[in-house]
C-alpha positions in Angstrom: 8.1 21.9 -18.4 11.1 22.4 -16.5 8.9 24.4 -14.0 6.6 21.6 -13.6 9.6 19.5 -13.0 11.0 21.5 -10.1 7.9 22.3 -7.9 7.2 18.5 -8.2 11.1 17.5 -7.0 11.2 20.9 -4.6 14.1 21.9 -6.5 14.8 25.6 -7.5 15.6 24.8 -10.8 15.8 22.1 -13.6 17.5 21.7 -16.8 16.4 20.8 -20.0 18.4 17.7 -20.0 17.9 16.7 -16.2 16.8 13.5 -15.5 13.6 13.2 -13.5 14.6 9.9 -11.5 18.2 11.0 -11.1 17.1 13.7 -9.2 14.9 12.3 -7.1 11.9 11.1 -8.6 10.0 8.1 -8.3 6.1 6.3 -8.8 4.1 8.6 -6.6 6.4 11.8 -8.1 5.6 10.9 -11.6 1.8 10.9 -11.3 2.1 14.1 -9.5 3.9 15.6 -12.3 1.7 14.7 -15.0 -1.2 16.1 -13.1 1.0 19.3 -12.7 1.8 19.5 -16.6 -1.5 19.5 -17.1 -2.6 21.9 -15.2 0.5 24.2 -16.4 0.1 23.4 -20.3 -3.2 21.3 -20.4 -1.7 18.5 -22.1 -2.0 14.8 -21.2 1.2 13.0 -20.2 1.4 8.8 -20.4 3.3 7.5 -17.6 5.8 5.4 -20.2 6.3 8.9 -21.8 7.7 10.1 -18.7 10.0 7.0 -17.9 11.0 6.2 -21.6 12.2 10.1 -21.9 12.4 11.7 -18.2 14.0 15.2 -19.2 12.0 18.0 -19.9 13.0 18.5 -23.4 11.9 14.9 -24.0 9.1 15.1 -22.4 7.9 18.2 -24.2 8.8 16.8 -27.6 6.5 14.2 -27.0 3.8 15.8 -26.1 1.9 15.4 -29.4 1.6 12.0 -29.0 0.0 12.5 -25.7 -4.5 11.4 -25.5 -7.0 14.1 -25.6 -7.7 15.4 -21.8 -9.7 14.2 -19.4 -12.6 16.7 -17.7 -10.7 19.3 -15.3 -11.6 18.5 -11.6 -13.5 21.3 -10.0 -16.4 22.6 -7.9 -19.4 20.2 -8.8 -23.2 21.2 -8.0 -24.4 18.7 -5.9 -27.4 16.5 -6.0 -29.9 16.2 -3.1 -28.1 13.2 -1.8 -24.4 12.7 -2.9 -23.8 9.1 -4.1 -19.9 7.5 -2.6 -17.0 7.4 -4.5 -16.2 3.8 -5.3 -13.8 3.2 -2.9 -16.1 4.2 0.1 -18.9 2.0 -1.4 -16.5 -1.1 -1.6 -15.3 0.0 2.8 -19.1 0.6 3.2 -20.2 -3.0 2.2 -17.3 -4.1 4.2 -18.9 -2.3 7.1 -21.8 -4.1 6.5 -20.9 -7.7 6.5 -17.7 -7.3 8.8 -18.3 -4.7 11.2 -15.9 -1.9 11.7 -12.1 -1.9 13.9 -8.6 -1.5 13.8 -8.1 -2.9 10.6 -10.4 -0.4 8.7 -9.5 2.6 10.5 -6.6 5.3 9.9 -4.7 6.5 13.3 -2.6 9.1 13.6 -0.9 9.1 17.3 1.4 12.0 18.6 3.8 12.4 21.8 3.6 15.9 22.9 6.1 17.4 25.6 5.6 20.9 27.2 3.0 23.4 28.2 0.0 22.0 26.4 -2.9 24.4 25.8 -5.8 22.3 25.7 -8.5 24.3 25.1 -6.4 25.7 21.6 -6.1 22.0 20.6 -9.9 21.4 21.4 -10.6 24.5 18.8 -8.1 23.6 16.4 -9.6 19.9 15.9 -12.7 21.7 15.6 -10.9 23.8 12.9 -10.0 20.7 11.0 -13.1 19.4 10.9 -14.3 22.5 9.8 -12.0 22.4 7.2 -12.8 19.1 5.3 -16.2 18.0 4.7 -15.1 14.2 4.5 -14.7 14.3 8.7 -18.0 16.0 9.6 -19.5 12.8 6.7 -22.2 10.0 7.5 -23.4 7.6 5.5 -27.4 7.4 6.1 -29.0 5.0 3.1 -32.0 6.0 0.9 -34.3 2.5 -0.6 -31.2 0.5 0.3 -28.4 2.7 -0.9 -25.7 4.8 0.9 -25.0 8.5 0.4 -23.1 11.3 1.5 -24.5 13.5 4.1 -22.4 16.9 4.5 -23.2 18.1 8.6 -22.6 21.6 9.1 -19.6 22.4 10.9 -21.6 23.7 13.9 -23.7 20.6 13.8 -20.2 18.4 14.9 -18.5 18.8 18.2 -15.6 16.6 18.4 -15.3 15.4 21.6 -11.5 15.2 22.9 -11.7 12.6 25.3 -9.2 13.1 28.1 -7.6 10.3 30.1 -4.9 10.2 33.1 -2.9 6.7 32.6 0.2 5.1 33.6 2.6 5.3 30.9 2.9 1.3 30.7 -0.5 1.4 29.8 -0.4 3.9 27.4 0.1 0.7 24.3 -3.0 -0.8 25.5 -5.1 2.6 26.1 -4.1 3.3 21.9 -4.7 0.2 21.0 -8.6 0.0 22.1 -9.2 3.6 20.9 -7.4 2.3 17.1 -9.8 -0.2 17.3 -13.1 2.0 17.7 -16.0 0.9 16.3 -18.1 3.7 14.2 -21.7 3.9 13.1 -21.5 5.1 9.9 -24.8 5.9 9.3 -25.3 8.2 12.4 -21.5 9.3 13.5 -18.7 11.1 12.4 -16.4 9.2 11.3 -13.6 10.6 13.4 -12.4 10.5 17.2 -10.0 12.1 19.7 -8.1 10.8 22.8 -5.6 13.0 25.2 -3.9 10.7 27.3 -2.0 12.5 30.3 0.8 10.1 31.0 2.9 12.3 33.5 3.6 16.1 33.8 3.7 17.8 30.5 3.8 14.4 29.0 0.5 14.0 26.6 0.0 11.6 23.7 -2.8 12.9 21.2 -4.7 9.8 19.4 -6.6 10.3 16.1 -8.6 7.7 14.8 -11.0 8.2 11.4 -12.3 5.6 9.1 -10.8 4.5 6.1 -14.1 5.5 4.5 -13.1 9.3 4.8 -9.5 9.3 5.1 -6.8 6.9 3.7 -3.1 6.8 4.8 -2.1 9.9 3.1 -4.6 11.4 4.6 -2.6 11.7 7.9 -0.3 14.2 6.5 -2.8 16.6 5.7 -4.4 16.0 9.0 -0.9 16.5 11.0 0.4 19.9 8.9 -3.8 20.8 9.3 -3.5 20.6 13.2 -0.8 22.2 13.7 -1.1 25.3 11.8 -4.6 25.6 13.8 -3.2 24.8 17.0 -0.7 27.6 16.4 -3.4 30.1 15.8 -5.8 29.5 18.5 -2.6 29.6 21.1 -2.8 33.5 20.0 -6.8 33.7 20.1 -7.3 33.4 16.6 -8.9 31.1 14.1 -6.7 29.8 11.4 -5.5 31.5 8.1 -5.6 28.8 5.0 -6.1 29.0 1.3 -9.6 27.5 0.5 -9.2 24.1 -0.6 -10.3 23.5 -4.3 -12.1 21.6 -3.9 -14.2 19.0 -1.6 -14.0 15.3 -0.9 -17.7 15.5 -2.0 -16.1 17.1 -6.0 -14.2 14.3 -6.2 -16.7 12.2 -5.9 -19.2 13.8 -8.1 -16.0 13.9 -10.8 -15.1 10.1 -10.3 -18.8 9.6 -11.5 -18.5 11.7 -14.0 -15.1 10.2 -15.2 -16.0 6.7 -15.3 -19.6 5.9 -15.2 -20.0 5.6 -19.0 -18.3 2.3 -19.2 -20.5 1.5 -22.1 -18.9 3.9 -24.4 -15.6 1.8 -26.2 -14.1 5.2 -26.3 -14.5 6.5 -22.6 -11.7 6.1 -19.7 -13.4 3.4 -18.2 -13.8 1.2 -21.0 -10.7 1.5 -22.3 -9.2 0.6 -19.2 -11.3 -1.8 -18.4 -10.4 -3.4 -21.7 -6.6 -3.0 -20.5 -7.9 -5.0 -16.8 -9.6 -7.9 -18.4 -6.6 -8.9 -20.7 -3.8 -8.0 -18.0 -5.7 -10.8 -15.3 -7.3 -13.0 -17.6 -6.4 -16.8 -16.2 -4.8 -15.4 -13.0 -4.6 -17.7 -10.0 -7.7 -16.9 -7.8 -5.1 -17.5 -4.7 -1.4 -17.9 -4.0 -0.4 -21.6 -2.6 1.6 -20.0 0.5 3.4 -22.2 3.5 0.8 -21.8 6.0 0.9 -22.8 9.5 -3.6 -23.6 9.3 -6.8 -23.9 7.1 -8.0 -20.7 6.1 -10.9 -20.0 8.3 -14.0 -19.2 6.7 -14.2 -16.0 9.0 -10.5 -14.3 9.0 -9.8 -12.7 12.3 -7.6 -9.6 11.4 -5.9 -10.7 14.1 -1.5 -10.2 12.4 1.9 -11.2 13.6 4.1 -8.1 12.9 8.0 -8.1 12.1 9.9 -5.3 11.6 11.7 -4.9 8.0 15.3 -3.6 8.1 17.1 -2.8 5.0 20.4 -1.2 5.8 21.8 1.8 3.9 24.5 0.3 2.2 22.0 -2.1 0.4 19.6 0.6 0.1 22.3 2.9 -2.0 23.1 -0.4 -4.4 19.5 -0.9 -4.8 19.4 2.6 -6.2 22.0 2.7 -8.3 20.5 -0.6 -9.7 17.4 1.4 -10.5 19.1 3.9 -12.2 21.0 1.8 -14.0 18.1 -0.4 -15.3 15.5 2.3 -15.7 13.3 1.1 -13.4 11.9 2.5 -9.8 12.6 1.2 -6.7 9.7 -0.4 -6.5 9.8 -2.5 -9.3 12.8 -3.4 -7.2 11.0 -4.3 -3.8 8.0 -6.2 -6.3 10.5 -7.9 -8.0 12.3 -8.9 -5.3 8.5 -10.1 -3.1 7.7 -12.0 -6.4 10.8 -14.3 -6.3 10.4 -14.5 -2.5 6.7 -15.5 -3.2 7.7 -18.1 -5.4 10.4 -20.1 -4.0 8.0 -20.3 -1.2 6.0 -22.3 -3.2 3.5 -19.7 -5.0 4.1 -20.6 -8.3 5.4 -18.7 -11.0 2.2 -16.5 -11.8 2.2 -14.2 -8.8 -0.2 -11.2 -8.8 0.4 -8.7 -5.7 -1.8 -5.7 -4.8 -0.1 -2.4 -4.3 -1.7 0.4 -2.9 -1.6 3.6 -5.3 -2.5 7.0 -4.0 -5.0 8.0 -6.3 -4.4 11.9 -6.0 -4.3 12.0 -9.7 -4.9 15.4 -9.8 -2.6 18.1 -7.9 -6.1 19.6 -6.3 -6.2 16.8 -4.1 -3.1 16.9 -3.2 -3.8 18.5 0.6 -7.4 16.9 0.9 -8.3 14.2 3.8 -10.2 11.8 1.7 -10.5 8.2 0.4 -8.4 8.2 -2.2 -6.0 5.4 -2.6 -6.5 2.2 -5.0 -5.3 -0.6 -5.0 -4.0 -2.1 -8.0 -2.7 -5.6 -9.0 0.7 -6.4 -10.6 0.9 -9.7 -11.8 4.4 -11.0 -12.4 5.5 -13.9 -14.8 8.3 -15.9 -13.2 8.1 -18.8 -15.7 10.9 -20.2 -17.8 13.7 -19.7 -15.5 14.4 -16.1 -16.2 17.3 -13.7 -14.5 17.1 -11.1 -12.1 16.9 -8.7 -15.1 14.4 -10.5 -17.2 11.9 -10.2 -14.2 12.8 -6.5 -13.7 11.9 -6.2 -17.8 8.8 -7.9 -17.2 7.7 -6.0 -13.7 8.9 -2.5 -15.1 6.3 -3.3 -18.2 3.5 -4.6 -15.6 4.0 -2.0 -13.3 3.6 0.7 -16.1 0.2 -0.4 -17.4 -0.9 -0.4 -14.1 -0.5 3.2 -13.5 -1.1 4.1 -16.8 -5.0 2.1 -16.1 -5.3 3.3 -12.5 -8.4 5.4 -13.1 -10.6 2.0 -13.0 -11.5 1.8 -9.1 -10.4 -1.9 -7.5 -14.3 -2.3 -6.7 -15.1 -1.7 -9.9 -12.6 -4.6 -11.4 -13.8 -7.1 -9.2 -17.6 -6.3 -10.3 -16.6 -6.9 -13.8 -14.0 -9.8 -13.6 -16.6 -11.9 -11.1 -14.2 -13.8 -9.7 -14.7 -16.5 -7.0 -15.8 -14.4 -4.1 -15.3 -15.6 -0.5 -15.1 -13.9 2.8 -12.0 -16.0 3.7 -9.9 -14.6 1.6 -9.2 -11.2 -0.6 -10.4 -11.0 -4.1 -7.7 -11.2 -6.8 -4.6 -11.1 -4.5 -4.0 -12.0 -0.8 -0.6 -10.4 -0.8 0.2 -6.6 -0.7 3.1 -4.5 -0.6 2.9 -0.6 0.1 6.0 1.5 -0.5 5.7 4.7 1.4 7.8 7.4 -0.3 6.9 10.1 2.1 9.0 8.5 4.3 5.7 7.8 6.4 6.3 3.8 6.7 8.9 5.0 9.2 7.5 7.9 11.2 3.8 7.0 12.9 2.5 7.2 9.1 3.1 10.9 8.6 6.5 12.2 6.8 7.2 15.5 8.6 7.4 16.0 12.4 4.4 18.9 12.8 5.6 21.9 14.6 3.4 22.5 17.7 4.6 25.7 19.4 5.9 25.5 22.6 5.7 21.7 22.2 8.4 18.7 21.5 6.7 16.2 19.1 7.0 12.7 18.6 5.0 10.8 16.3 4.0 7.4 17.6 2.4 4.5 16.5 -1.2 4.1 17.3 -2.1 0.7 18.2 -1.6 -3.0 16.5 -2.9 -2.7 12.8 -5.2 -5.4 11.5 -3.9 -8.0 8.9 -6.4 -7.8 6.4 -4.6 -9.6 3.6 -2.6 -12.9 4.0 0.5 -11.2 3.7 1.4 -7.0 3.9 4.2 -5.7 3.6 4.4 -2.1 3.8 8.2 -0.2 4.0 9.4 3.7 3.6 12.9 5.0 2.6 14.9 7.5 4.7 17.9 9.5 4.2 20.8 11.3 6.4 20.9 14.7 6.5 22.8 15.2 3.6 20.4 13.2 1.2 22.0 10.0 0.9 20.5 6.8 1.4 20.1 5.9 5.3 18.0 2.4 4.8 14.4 1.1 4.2 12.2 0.3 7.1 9.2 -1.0 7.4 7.3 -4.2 8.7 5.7 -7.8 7.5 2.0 -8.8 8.6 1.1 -12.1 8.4 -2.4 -13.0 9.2 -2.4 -15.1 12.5 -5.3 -17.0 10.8 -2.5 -18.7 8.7 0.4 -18.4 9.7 3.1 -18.5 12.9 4.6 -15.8 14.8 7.3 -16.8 13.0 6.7 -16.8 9.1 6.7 -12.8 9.3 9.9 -12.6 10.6 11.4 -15.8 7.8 9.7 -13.7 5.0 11.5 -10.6 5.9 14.4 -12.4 5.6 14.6 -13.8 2.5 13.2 -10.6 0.9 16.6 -9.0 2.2 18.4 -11.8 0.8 17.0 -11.6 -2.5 17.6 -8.2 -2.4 21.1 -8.3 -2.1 21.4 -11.0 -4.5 19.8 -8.6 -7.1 21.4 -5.5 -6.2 24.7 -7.8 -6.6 24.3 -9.6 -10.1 20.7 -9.2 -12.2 22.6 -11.7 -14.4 21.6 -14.2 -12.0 18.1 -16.8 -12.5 16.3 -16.1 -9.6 16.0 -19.7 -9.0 19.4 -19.3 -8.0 19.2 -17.2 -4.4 19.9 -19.1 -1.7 17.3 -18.1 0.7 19.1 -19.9 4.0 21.1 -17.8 6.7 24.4 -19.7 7.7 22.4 -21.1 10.7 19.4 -22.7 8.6 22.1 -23.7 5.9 23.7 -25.6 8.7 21.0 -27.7 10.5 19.5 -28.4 7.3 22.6 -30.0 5.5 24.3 -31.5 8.8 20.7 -32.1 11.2 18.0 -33.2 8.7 20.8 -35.4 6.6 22.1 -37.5 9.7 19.2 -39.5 8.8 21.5 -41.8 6.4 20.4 -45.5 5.9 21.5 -48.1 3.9 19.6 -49.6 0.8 18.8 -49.7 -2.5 18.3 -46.8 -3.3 19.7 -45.6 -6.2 22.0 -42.2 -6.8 20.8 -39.3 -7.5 18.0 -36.2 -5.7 14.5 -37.3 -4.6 13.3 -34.9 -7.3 15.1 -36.9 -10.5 14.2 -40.0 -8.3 10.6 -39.3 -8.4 10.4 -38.0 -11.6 12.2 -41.5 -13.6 9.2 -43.6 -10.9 6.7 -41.5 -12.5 7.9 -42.4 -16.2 8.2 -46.3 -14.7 4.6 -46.0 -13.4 2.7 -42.8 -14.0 -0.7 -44.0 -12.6 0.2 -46.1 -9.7 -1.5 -44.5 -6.2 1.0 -42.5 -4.8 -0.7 -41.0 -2.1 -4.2 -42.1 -1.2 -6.2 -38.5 -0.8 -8.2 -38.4 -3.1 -7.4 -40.7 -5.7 -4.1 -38.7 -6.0 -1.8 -40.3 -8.8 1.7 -39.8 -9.3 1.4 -37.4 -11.5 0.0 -35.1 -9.1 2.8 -35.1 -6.8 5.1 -34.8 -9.4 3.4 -31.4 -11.2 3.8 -30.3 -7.4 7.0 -30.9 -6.2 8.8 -27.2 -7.5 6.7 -26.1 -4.7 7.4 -27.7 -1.7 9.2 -25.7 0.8 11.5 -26.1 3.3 11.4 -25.2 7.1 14.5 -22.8 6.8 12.8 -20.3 5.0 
């Protein structure tokens, strides 16, 4: 156990009595470990076993309590025709009905300075490809329905498309090849631009569909490249272990895993059992402070604001976590969940947070589709604290990785809700913490070494908005391990929303996050969400407006309310046949300009 505990933290050694998130660990850690206690001891480890005793000697007492093993994840034999994992069957549908562009595509864009050897790059892409069957994948259908066709290596030759610009309009030039449009049925699902922007100045663009490689994907892809570049430089093809396994396994394993939903005692019916109770009577869509009507087409079209947390908020927020037990993201949820809601969601917020889905350590350096996306639905009602909310979200968020087998396509095809192509399906906000440190750093954590070369990884392109609201952030830390801020950004679909509401958002959420990291004995209806400018024009510039009267003292709210008691069914506002009652049920969610 304490083995498994240092090759997951990178540590050379670990204690009996050393505490997994004091040294390090966090959400994306802890699946990782379980998946390498399993392989090391074959037992099953629950994710509230690991957080409600995270040494290895409690860990390892517990494991008697732990469920019966699921299948081992290995080499499958494959069928004439290879059905998709549920993930890339939900993206293929999406293909279908929306087309395909920036928003469902995965870019990986690098700067590189020096003596580039182009022809070893051209090979070493070729390499990659080679590598993992998911790039060299189309999607050709059989009566109606999709499948995985493997093309031999030879069969694919990449083309790297090479381009002389003008550095200004190098943005642009990554923004159109982002948005590349494949055909799934017929192409590979991956492309490659050089742009030459000056001597020795080059900026390598990567673009593959979401359908064969999510955002940790680009790690792989990056480390991949490199080592193959490095190789071919010397006139020699690429040394790597064999990978375990195959995009096409996991697949094949998935199916296997979760198909039998009609026996009570399989994965997939327990935790669909665990899905239906979790989101049974959750709003179909949060009541947000948009700008327009939701169209009944969204664009993907985003206004984009950076996210700043600086590192001496980022060191209180984790000593917070540690001292409440909980992860920093239950932090950042808790903390978009109270933002949410004083913005007039309500106080029954669900949020969709992107988990990796490399449940098993094999996968681990695979480019694939992996991630799924879950939904955490937090309970602000009856004026809790700061700490009551974390309580609640530390719970929620618990269950949900403990039940993230169940694909996201799957849960929509057995909740049914209300589907629409306006809006998302269950939630319409998201928030991805990256803690590779990839939020911060073109989507990859390490800097690849390319010999001979300087490298700089860039950002490829303007992402689509596919939700309402995504926010997506990363930690990084100085050279000697301490905190050094969060950074990320806020997308708010232009369809809905101002240039402006991104940026407002991304304020409060730093306000409430110092208000928590300052005192969880606080109710969260508490935070003031207005900067001293906001705080200013509201209470001297919108109350210049005084008048004389009869009005009585008191607020408009305890105003309103004692007219409703007068005359409960008198028209208040005439929409409708609205009645005062109406209004009244309404009025915790109006929102103010300021924020």
């Amino acid at each position: 156990m304490c083995a498994a505990f240092a090759e997951v933290l990178g540590l050379e050694g670990v204690g009996v009595d050393d505490d997994f998130f004091e040294l390090g660990g966090h959400s994306l850690l802890a699946v990782r470990l379980i998946s390498r206690v399993h392989t090391l001891l074959g037992a099953e480890v629950q994710i509230w076993q690991l957080f409600d005793t995270p040494t290895p000697a409690g860990l390892a007492a517990g494991l008697g309590l732990a469920e019966q093993g699921r299948p081992a994840l290995s080499v499958r034999r494959r069928p004439e025709r290879v059905p998709l994992s549920f993930a890339q069957r939900g993206l293929w549908f999406l293909s279908q009905i929306e087309g395909s562009g920036a928003a469902y595509n995965s870019s990986l864009a690098m700067r590189l300075t020096g003596r580039l050897d182009k022809k070893a790059l051209h090979a070493a892409l070729r390499d990659v490809i080679a590598r993992h069957e998911a790039l060299r994948t189309v999607f050709p259908t059989w009566e109606g329905e999709p499948y995985q066709l493997v093309l031999e290596a030879g069969e694919v030759d990449i083309d790297l498309v090479m381009c002389e610009i003008d550095a200004a309009e190098l943005a642009e030039a990554a923004a159109r090849a982002a948005a590349y449009s494949f055909d799934l049925a017929t192409e590979p699902p991956v492309r490659t631009w050089l742009f030459t922007t000056g001597p020795e100045e080059y900026v390598l663009v990567l673009v593959a569909h979401h359908i064969v490689a999510d955002g940790w994907s680009l790690d792989p892809v990056a480390r991949d490249l490199s080592v193959a570049y490095a190789a071919r430089r010397h006139g020699r093809a690429a040394e790597w272990e064999p990978l375990p396994v195959q995009y096409a396994d996991f697949a094949l394993w998935q199916r296997e895993l979760l198909d039998d939903g009609d026996d009570p005692d399989s994965v997939m019916a327990r935790q669909l059992a665990y899905w239906r109770q979790a989101l049974r009577g959750a709003p179909e869509e949060l009541t947000l402070p948009t700008a327009r009507p939701r169209p009944t087409t969204p664009s993907h079209q985003g206004h984009i604001t950076p996210l700043e947390i600086p590192a001496d908020l980022h060191r209180r927020l984790l000593e917070t976590a540690r001292e409440r037990g909980v992860t920093l993201f239950m932090l950042l949820h808790t903390a978009l969940a109270v933002t949410l809601s004083r913005l007039g969601a309500g106080t029954d917020i669900p949020i969709g947070s992107a988990f990796a889905g490399r449940t098993d350590e094999a996968l681990d350096d695979l480019i694939g589709c992996f991630v799924n996306t879950v939904v955490v639905r937090t309970d602000l009602s009856g004026d809790p604290t700061f700490a009551d909310v974390l309580d609640r979200v530390r719970k929620t968020v618990l269950g949900a990785l403990a039940h993230q087998d169940v694909p996201f396509e799957r849960l929509v095809e057995e909740l049914a809700p209300i589907r629409s192509l306006a809006r998302h399906p269950l939630f319409q906000v998201v928030l991805t913490l990256q803690n590779t440190g990839a939020a911060a750093a073109g989507g990859i954590s390490q800097v690849p070494d390319f010999p001979g070369l300087e490298v700089q990884p860039l950002s490829a392109g303007r992402p689509g908005a596919k939700f309402d609201l995504d926010v997506v952030v990363g930690e990084a830390f100085d050279a000697h391990a301490a905190p050094a801020g969060i950074r990320g950004t806020v997308t708010a679909a232009a369809d809905l929303f101002d240039a402006e509401m991104s940026g407002r958002i991304a304020a409060c959420l730093v306000r409430v996050l110092t208000a928590m990291a300052a005192d969880q004995s606080v109710g969260v209806g508490e935070v003031d969400l207005l900067d001293g400018v906001e705080r200013r024009w509201v209470v001297e510039g919108w109350n210049a407006t005084a008048v004389g009267g009869g009005v009585g003292v008191g607020l408009v709210p305890e105003l309103f309310a004692a007219q409703v008691a007068r005359t409960p069914g008198s028209v208040a506002v005439v929409a409708g046949g609205v009645g005062c009652r109406t209004p009244n049920s309404m009025r915790g969610r109006v929102v103010w300009r300021g924020c």
